[in-house]
C-alpha positions as CSV (number, residue, x, y, z in Angstrom):
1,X,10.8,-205.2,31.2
2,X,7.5,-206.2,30.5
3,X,5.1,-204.1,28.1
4,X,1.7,-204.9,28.1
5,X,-0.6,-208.2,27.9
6,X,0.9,-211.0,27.1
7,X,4.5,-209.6,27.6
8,X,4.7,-210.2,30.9
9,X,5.9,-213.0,30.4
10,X,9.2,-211.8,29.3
11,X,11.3,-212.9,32.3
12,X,13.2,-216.0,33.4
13,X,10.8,-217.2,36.0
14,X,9.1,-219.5,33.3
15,X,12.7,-221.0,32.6
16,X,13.7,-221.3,36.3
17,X,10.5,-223.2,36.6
18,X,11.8,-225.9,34.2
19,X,14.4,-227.3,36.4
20,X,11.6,-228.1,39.1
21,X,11.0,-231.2,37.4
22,X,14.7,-231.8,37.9
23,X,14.6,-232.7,42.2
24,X,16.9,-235.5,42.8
25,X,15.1,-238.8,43.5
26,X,18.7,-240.9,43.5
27,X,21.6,-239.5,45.6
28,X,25.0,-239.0,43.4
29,X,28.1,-240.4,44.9
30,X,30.2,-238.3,47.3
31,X,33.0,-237.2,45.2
32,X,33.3,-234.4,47.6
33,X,34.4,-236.5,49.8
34,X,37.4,-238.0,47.9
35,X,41.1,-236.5,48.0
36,X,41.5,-234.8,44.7
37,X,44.3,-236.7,42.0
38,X,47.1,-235.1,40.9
39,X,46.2,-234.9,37.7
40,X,43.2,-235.0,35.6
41,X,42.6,-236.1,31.4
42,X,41.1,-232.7,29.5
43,X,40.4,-232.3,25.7
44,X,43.4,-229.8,24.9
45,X,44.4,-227.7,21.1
46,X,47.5,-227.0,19.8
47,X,46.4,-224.1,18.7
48,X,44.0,-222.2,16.5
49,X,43.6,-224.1,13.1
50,X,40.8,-224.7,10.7
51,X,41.2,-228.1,10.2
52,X,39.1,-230.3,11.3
53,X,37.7,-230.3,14.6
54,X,38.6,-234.0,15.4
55,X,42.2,-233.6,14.4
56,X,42.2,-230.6,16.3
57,X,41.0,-232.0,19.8
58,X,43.7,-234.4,21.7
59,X,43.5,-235.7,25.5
60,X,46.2,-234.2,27.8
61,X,47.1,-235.4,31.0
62,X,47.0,-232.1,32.8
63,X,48.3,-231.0,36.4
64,X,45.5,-230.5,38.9
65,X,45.9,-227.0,40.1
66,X,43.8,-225.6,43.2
67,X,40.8,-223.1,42.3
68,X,41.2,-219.2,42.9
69,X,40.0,-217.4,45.5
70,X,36.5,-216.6,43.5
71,X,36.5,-220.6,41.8
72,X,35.0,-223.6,42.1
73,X,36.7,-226.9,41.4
74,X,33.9,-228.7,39.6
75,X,34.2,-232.9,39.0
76,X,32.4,-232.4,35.7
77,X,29.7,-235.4,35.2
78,X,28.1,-233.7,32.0
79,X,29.3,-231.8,29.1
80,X,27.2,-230.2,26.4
81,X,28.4,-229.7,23.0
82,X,27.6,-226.4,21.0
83,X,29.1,-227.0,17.4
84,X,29.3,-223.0,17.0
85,X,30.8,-222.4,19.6
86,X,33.4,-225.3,19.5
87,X,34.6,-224.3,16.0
88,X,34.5,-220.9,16.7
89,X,36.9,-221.7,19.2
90,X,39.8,-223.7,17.6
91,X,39.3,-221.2,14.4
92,X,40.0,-218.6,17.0
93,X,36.8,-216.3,15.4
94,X,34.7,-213.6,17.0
95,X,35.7,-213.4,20.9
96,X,38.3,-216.1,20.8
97,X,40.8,-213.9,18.2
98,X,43.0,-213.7,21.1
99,X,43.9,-217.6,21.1
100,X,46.0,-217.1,18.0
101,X,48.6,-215.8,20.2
102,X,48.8,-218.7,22.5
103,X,51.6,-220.5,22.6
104,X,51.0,-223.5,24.6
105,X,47.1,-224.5,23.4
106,X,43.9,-224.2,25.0
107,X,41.3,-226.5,26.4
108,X,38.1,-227.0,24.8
109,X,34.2,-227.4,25.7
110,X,32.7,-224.5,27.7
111,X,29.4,-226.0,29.5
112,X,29.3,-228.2,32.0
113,X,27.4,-230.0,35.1
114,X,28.9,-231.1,38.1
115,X,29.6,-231.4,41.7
116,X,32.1,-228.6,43.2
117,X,34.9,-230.5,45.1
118,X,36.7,-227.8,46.3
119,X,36.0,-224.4,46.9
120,X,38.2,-220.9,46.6
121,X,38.5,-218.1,49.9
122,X,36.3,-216.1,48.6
123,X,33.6,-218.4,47.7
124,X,33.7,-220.3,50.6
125,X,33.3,-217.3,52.6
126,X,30.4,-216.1,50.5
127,X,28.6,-218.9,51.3
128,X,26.6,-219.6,48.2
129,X,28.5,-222.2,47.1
130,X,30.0,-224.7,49.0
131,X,31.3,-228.3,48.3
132,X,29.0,-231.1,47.6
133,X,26.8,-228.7,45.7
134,X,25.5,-229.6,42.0
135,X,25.8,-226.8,39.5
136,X,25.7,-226.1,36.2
137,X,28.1,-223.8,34.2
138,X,28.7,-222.4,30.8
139,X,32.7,-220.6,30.8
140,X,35.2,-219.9,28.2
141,X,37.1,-223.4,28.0
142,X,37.8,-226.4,30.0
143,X,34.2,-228.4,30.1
144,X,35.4,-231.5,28.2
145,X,37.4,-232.6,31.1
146,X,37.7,-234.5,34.3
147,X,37.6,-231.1,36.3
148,X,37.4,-228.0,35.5
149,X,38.2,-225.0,37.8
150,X,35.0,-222.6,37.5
151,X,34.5,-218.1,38.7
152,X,31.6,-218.6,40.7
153,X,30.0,-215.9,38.1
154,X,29.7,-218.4,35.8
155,X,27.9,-221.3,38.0
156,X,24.3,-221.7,38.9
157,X,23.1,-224.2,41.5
158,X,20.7,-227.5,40.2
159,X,18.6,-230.0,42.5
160,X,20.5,-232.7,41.1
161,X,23.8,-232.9,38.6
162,X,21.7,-234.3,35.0
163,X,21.6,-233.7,31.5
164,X,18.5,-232.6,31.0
165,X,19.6,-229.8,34.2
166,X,22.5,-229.0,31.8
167,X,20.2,-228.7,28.5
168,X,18.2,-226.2,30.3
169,X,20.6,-224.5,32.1
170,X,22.7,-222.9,28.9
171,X,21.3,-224.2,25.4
172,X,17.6,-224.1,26.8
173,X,18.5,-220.6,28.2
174,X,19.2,-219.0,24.7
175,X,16.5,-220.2,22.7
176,X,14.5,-218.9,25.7
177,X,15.9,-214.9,26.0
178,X,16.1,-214.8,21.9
179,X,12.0,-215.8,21.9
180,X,10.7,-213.3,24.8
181,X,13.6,-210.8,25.3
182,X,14.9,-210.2,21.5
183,X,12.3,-211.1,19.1
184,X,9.4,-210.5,21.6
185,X,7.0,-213.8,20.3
186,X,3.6,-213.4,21.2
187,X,0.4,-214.8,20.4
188,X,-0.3,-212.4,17.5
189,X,3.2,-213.8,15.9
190,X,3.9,-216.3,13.2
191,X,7.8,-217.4,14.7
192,X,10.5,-219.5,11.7
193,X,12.6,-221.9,13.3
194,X,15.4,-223.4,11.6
195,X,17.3,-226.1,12.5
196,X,14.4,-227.0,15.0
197,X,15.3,-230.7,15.5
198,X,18.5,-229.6,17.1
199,X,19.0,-229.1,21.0
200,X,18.2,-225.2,20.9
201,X,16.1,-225.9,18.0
202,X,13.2,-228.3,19.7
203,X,13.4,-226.3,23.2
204,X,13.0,-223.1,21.0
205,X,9.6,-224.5,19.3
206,X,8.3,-225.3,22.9
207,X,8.9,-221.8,24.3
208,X,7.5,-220.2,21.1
209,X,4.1,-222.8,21.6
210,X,4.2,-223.0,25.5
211,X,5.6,-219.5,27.1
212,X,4.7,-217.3,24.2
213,X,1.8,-218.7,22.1
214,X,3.0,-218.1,18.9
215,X,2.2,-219.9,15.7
216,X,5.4,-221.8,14.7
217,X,6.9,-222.7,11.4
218,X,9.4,-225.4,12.1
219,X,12.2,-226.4,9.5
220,X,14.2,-229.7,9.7
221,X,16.8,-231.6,7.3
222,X,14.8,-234.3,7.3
223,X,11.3,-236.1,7.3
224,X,12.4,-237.9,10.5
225,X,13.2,-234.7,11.9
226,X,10.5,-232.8,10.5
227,X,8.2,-235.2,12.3
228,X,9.8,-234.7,15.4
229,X,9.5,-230.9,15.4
230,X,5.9,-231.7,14.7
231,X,5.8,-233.6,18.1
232,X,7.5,-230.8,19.8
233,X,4.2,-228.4,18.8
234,X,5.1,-226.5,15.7
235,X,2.2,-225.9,13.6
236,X,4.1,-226.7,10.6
237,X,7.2,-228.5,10.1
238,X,8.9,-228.3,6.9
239,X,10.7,-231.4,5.4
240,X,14.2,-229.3,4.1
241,X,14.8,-232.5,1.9
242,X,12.5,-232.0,-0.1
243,X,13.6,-229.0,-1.6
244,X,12.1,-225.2,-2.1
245,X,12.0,-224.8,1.4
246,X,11.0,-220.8,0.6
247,X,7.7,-222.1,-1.4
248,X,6.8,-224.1,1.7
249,X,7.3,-221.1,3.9
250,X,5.1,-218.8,1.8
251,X,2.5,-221.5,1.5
252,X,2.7,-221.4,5.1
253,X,2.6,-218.0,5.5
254,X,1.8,-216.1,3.0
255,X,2.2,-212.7,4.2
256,X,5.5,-213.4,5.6
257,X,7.2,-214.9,8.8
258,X,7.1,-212.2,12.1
259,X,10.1,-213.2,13.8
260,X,12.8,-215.6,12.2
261,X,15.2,-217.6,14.6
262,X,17.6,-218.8,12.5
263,X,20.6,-221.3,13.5
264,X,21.9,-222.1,10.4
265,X,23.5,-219.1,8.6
266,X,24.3,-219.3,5.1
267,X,21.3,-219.6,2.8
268,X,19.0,-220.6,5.3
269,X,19.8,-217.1,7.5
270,X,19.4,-215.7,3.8
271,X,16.2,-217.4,3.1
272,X,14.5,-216.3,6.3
273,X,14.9,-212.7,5.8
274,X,13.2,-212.7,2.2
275,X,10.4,-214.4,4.4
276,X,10.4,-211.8,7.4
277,X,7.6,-209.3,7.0
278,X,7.9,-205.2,7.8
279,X,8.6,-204.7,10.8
280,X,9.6,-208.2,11.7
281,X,12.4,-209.1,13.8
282,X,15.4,-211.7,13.4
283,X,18.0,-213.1,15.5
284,X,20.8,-215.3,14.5
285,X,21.3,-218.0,17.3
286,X,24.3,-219.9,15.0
287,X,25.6,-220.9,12.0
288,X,26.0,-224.5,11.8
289,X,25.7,-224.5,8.0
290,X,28.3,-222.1,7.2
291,X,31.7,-220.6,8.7
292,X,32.5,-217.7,8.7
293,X,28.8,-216.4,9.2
294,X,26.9,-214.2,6.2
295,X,29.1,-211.5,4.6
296,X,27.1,-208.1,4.1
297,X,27.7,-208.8,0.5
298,X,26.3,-212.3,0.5
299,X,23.2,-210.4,3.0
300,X,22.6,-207.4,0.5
301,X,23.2,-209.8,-2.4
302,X,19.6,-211.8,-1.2
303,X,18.4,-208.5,0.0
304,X,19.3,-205.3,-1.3
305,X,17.7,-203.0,1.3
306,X,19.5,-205.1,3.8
307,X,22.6,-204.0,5.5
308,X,24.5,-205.3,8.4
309,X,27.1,-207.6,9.4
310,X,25.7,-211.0,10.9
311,X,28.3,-211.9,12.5
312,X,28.2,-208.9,14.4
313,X,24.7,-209.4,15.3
314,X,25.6,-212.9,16.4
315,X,28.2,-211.7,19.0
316,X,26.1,-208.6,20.3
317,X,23.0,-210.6,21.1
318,X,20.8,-208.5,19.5
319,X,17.9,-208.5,17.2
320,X,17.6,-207.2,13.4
321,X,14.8,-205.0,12.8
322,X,13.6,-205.4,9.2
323,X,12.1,-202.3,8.4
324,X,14.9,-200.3,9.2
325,X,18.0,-202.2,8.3
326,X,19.9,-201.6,11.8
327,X,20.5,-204.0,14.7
328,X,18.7,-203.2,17.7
């Protein structure tokens, strides 16, 4: 709930806003009006492996089967790829340990944008949800597909099926929660991106600039990219390329780095805690760089007062509080 001043701000009004740029101007084809196939293509695994990711992923014909009372059929139009969350999958890490005992594989990709095309008991007598609507949708498995059979839990209703409906809808929505909810950005913080050309990367640097008014460090992999964050309104945007990416930080910020919103893991999730000041806050929003995530020994090894399990703090959603060593 909100605090005081500025913190009001801390709901997700501002980020249901965003999709009111998102009204359809172009009407999408009917496809509720089409009989169903009897079978549908879906990116399917084997089973958990840690191979890589391509080798992993084949297309299966697969049965069409009709939704459950409380799902959604959804023809999927859209799918968004989270590399975390994809190879966390097929590894079978964190939530997904329980795939290891399946037998018969898995499908993959777990957001998705659509129009529902057939509708459960209990969702059509709900009414909140009906056929023909667009809707976005971020479940365990089943995105990179033809069709995916959605819980209503899991869907929220869009103007109009898009990608940039999709962006916002899940990857827009964590960047989003970690900045106002978790690390609780405001105009008298200095906020570290990393990995800010990325797709939760450059939406975080606009919520840090544009919803909480914070100064933003931005770092990229590249010059290209570092330019780019630039354009997205950090106040600095750090080249990684170029090397020493710590110096540039300090140089930035002398007295330290506030809140730290790291996507990376490894060195980089390393990095930004010997940056954070007292009392600052960090939340770890991936690990693109490194699987598994930071050990405590790697963690206490770059920071000795330091001691928690990021991988934990990853999966509880929570926020690290410097100054005190704990999640919170």
């Amino acid at each position: 709930p909100p605090l005081e001043g500025s913190l009001d701000r801390r709901n997700f009004a501002g980020l249901a806003a965003a999709f009111t740029y998102l009204l359809a101007t172009e009407p999408l084809p009917s496809y509720a009006a089409q009989p169903l196939p009897k079978t549908f293509k879906a990116l399917y695994a084997d089973g958990v492996s840690n191979d890589d990711y391509r080798k992993i992923a084949k297309i299966r014909e697969l049965p069409m089967e009709a939704p459950k009372d409380d799902e959604v059929t959804v023809k999927i139009l859209y799918a968004g790829i989270i590399a975390g969350n994809e190879n966390m999958r097929v590894q079978g890490r964190g939530k997904n340990e329980d795939l290891k005992n399946e037998t018969n594989g898995f499908r993959l990709g777990s957001e998705g944008c659509g129009i529902i095309v057939a509708a459960g008991k209990e969702v059509e007598e709900d009414g909140k949800f009906k056929i023909g609507d667009a809707v976005c949708f971020a479940s365990r498995a089943g995105a990179f597909a033809e069709y995916n059979n959605v819980k209503k839990g899991y869907l929220q209703k869009i103007p109009k099926a898009t990608p940039e409906a999709l962006a916002v809808r899940v990857t827009g929505a964590v960047p989003y929660s970690m900045l106002t909810q978790r690390l609780r950005a405001d105009e008298s913080k200095t906020v570290l991106i990393t990995a800010a050309a990325g797709g939760a990367g450059h939406m975080a640097i606009q919520y840090a600039k544009n919803v909480c008014g914070s100064r933003v460090i931005a770092v990229a992999g590249t010059a290209e990219k570092a330019k780019f964050a630039k354009k997205m309104g950090a106040d600095v945007a750090i080249d990684a390329s170029k090397g020493d990416v710590e110096a540039q930080i300090r140089k930035a910020a002398p007295e330290g780095v506030d809140c730290l919103l790291d996507s990376v893991g490894g060195e980089s999730f390393a990095m930004g805690l010997r940056v954070l000041k007292d009392n600052g806050r960090a939340v770890v929003m991936g690990f693109t760089g490194q699987y598994p995530h930071n050990s405590p020994e790697d963690i206490k090894k770059s920071i000795a007062s330091v001691d928690f399990d990021a991988e934990e703090l990853f999966w509880s959603g929570g926020a690290f509080l410097h100054d005190k060593g704990g999640v919170i």
